[in-house]
SEDO-943423 format. One record per atom (N, C-alpha, C): residue in one letter; atom name; x, y, z. Coordinates in nm, 2 decimals. Example, Ala and Ser with C-alpha at 12.3 -4.5 7.8 and 13.67 -1.06 7.14 Angstrom:
BEGIN
PT/rest/atom/x/y/z
PT/A/N/1.32/-0.57/0.78
PT/A/CA/1.23/-0.45/0.78
PT/A/C/1.32/-0.33/0.78
PT/S/N/1.28/-0.22/0.71
PT/S/CA/1.37/-0.11/0.71
PT/S/C/1.29/0.00/0.79
! end
This chain:
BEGIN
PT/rest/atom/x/y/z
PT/X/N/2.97/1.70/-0.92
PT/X/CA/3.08/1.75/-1.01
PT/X/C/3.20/1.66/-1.00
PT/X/N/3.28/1.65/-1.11
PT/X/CA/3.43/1.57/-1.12
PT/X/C/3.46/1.60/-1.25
PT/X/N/3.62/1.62/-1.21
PT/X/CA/3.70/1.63/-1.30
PT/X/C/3.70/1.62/-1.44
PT/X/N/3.73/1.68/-1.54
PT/X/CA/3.74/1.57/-1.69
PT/X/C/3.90/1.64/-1.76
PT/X/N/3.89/1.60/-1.81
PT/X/CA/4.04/1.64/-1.87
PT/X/C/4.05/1.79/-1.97
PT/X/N/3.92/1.85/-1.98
PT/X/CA/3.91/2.00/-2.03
PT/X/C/3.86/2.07/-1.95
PT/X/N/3.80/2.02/-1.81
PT/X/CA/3.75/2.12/-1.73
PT/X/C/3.69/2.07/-1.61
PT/X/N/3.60/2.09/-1.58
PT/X/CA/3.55/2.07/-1.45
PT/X/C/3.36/2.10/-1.47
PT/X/N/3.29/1.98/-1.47
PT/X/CA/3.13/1.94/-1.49
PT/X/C/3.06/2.05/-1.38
PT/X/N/2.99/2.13/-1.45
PT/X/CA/2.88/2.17/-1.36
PT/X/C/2.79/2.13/-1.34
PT/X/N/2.68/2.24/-1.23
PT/X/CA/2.57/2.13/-1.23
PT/X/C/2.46/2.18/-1.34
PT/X/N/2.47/2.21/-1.43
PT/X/CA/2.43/2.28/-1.55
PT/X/C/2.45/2.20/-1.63
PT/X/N/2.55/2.12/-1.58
PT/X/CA/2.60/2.00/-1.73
PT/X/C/2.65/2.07/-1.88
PT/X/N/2.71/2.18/-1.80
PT/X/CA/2.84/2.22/-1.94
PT/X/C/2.95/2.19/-1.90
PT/X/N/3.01/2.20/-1.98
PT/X/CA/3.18/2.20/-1.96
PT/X/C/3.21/2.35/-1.98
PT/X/N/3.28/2.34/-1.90
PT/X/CA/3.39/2.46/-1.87
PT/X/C/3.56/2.44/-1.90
PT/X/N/3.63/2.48/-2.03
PT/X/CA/3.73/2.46/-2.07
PT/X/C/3.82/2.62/-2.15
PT/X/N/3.96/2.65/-2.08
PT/X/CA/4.00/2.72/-2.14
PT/X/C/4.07/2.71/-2.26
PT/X/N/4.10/2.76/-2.36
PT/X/CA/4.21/2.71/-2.48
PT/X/C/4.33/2.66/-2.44
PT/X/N/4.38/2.57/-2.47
PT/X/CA/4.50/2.51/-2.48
PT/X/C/4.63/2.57/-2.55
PT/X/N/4.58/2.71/-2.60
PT/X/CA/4.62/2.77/-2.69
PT/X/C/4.78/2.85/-2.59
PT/X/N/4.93/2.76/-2.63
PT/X/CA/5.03/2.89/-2.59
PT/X/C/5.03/3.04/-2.60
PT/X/N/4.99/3.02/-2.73
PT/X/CA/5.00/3.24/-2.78
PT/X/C/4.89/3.27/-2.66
PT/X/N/4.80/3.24/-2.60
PT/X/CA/4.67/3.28/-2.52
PT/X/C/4.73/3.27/-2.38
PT/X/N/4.86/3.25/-2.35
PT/X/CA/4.86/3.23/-2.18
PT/X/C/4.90/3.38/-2.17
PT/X/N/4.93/3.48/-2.23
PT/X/CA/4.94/3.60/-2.12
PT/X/C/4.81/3.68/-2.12
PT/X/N/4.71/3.66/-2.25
PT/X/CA/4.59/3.69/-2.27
PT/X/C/4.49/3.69/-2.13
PT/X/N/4.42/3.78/-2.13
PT/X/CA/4.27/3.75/-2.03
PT/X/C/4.19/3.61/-2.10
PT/X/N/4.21/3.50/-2.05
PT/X/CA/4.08/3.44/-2.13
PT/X/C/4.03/3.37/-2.07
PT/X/N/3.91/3.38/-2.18
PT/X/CA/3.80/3.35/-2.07
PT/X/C/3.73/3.21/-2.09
PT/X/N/3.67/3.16/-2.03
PT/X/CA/3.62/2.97/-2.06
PT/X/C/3.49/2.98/-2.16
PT/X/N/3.55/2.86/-2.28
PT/X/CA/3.43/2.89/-2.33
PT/X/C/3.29/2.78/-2.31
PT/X/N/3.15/2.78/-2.31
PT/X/CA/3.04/2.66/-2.28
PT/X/C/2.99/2.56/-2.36
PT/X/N/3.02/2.45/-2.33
PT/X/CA/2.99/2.32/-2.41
PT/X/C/2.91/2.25/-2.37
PT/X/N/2.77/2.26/-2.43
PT/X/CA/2.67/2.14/-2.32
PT/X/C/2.73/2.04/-2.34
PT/X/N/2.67/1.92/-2.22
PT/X/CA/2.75/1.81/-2.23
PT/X/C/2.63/1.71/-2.26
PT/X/N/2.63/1.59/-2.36
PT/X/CA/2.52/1.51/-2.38
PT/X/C/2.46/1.47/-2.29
PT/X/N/2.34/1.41/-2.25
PT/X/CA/2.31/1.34/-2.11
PT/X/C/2.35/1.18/-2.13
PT/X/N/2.39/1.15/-2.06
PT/X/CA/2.46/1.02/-2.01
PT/X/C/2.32/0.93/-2.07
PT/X/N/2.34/0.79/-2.15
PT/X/CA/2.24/0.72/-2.14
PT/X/C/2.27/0.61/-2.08
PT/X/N/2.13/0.56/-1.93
PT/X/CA/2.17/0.48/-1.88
PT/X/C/2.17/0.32/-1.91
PT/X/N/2.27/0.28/-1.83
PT/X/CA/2.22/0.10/-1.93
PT/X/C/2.10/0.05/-1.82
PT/X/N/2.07/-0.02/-1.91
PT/X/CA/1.94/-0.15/-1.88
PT/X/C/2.00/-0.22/-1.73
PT/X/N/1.86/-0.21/-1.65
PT/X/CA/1.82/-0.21/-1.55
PT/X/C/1.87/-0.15/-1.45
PT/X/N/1.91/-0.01/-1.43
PT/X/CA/1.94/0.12/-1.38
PT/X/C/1.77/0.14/-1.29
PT/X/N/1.68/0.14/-1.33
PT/X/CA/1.57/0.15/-1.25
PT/X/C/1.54/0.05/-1.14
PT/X/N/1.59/-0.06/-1.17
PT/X/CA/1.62/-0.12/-1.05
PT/X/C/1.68/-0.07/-0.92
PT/X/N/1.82/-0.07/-0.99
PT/X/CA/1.93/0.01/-0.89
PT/X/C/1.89/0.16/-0.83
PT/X/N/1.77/0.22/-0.90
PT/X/CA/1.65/0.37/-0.83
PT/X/C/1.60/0.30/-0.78
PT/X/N/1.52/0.20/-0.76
PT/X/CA/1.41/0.15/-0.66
PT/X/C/1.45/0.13/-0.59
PT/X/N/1.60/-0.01/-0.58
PT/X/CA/1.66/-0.03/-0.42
PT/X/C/1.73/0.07/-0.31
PT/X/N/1.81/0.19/-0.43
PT/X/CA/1.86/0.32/-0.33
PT/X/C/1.70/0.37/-0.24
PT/X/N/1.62/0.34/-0.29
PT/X/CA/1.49/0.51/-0.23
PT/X/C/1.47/0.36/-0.08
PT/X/N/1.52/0.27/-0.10
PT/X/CA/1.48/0.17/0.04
PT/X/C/1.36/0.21/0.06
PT/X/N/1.22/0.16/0.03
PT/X/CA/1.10/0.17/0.04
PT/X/C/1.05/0.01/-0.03
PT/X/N/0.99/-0.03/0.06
PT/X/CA/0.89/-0.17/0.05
PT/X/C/0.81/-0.11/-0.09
PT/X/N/0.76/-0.17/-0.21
PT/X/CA/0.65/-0.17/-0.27
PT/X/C/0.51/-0.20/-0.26
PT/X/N/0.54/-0.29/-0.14
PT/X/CA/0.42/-0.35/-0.09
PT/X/C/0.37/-0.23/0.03
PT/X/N/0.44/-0.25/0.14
PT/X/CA/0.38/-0.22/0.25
PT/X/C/0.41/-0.04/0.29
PT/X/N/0.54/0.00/0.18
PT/X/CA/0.53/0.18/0.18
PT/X/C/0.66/0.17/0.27
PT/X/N/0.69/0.10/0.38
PT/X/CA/0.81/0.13/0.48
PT/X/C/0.92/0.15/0.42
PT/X/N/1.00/0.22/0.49
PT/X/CA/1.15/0.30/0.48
PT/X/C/1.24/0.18/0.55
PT/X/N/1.24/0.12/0.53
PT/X/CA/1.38/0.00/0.61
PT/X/C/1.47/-0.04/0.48
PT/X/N/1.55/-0.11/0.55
PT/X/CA/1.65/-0.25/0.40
PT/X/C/1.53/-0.31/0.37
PT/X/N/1.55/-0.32/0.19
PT/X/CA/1.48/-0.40/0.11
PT/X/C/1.56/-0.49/0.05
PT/X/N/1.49/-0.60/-0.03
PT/X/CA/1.51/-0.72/-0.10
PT/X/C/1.47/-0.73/-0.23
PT/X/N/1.50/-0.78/-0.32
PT/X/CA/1.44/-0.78/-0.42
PT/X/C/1.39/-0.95/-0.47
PT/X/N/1.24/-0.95/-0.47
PT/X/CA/1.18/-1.07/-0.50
PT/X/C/1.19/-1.07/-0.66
PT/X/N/1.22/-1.20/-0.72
PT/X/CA/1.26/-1.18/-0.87
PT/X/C/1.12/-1.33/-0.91
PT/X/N/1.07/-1.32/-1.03
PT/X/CA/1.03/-1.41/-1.06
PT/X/C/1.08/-1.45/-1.23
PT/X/N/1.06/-1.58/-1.25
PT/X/CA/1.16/-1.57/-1.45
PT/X/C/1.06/-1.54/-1.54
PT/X/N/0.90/-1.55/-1.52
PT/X/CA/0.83/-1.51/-1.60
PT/X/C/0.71/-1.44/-1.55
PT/X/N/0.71/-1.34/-1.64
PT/X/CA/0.52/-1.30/-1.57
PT/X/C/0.45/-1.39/-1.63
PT/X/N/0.45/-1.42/-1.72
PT/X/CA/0.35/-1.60/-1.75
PT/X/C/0.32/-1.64/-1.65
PT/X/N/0.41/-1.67/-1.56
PT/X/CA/0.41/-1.79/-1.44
PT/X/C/0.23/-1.73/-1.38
PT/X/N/0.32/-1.61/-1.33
PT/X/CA/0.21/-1.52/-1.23
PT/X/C/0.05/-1.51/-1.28
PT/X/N/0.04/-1.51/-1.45
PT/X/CA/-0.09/-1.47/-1.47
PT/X/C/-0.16/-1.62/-1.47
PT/X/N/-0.09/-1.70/-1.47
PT/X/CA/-0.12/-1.86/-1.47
PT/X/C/-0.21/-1.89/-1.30
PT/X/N/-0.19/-1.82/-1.22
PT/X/CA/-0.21/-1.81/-1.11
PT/X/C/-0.40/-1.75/-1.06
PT/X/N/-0.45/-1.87/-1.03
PT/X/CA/-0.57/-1.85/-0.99
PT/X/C/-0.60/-1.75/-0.87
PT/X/N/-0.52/-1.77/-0.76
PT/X/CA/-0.59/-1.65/-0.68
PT/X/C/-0.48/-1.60/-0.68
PT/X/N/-0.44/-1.46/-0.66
PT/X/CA/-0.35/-1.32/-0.70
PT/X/C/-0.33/-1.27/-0.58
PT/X/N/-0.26/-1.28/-0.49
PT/X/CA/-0.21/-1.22/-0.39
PT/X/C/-0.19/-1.07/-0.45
PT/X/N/-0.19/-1.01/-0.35
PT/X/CA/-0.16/-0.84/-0.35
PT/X/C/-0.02/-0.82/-0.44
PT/X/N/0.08/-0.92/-0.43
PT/X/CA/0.21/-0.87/-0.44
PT/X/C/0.23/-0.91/-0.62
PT/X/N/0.12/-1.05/-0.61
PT/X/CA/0.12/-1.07/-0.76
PT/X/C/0.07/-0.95/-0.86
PT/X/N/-0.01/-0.90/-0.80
PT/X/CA/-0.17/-0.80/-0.88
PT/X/C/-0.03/-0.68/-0.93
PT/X/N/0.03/-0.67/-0.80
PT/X/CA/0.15/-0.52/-0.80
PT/X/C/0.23/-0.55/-0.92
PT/X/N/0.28/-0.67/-0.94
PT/X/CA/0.38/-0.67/-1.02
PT/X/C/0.36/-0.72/-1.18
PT/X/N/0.20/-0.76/-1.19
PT/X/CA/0.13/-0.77/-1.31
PT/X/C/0.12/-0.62/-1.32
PT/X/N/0.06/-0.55/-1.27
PT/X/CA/0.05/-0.40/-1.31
PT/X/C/0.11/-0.34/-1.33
PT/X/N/0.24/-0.38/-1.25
PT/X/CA/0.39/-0.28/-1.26
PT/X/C/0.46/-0.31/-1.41
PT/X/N/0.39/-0.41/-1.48
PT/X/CA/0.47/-0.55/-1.58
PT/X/C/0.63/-0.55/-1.56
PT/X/N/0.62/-0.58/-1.40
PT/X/CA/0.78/-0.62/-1.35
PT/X/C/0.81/-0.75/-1.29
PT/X/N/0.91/-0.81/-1.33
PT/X/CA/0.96/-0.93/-1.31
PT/X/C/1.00/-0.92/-1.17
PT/X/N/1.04/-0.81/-1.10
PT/X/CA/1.07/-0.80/-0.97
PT/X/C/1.04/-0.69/-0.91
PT/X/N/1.01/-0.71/-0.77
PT/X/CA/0.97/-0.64/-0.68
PT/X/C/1.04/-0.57/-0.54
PT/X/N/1.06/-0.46/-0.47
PT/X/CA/1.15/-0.43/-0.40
PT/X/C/1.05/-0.44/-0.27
PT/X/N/1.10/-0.53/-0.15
PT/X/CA/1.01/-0.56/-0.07
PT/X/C/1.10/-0.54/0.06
PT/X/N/1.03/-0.56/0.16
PT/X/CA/1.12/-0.56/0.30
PT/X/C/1.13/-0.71/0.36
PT/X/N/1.19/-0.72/0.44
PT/X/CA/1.22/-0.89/0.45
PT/X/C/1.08/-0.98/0.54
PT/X/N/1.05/-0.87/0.62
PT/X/CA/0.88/-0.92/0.66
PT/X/C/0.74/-0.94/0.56
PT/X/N/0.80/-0.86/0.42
PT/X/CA/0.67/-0.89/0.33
PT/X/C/0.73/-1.01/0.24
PT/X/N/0.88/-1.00/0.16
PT/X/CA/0.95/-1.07/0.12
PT/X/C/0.93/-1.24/0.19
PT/X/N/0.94/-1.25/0.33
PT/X/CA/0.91/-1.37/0.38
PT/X/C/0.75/-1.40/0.38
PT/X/N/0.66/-1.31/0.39
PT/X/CA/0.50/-1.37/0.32
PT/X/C/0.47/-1.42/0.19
PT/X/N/0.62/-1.32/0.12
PT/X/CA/0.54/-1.40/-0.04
PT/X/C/0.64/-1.53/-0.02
PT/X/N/0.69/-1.56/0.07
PT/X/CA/0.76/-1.69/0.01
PT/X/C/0.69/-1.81/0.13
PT/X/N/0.58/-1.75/0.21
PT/X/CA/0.53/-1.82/0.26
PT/X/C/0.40/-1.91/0.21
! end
């Protein structure tokens, strides 16, 4: 929840706002409910979800991760034998992968 300038965000995602209205301040009154749109996120926000959950793609572990980037999946399918990490990220059709620095240093081995 935070602030906005008519009320205060629930976790319901309405707004809660009283009238602004003088004649209404000695009145009972009560807040009226305004859904609020859902936020749309910008481009490459799923990134920034894969690196918060800190989980390897490869290997499943919970530690600090890295993100291996490559500029094209061309490159990869160009690629005669397919390492595990390649196959993942042809399947994922992702240019990048969230890795830990022990698998991260295999693929760059």
């Amino acid at each position: 929840m935070y602030p906005t300038t008519q009320g205060q965000e629930t976790a319901d995602r309405t707004v809660r706002w009283y009238s602004p209205d003088p004649a209404a301040e000695g009145r009972n009154r009560r807040p009226s409910a305004h859904p609020v749109h859902p936020r749309i996120r910008p481009r490459g926000s799923q990134l920034i979800d894969r690196r918060r959950k800190a989980r390897c793609e490869l290997c499943d572990k919970r530690t600090d991760v890295q993100v291996h980037q490559v500029r094209h999946l061309a490159e990869l399918q160009a690629w005669r034998e397919q390492p595990t990490w390649v196959q993942l990220m042809l399947k994922k059709r992702r240019r990048t992968l969230v890795v830990c620095p022990p698998c991260h240093e295999d693929i760059h081995a």
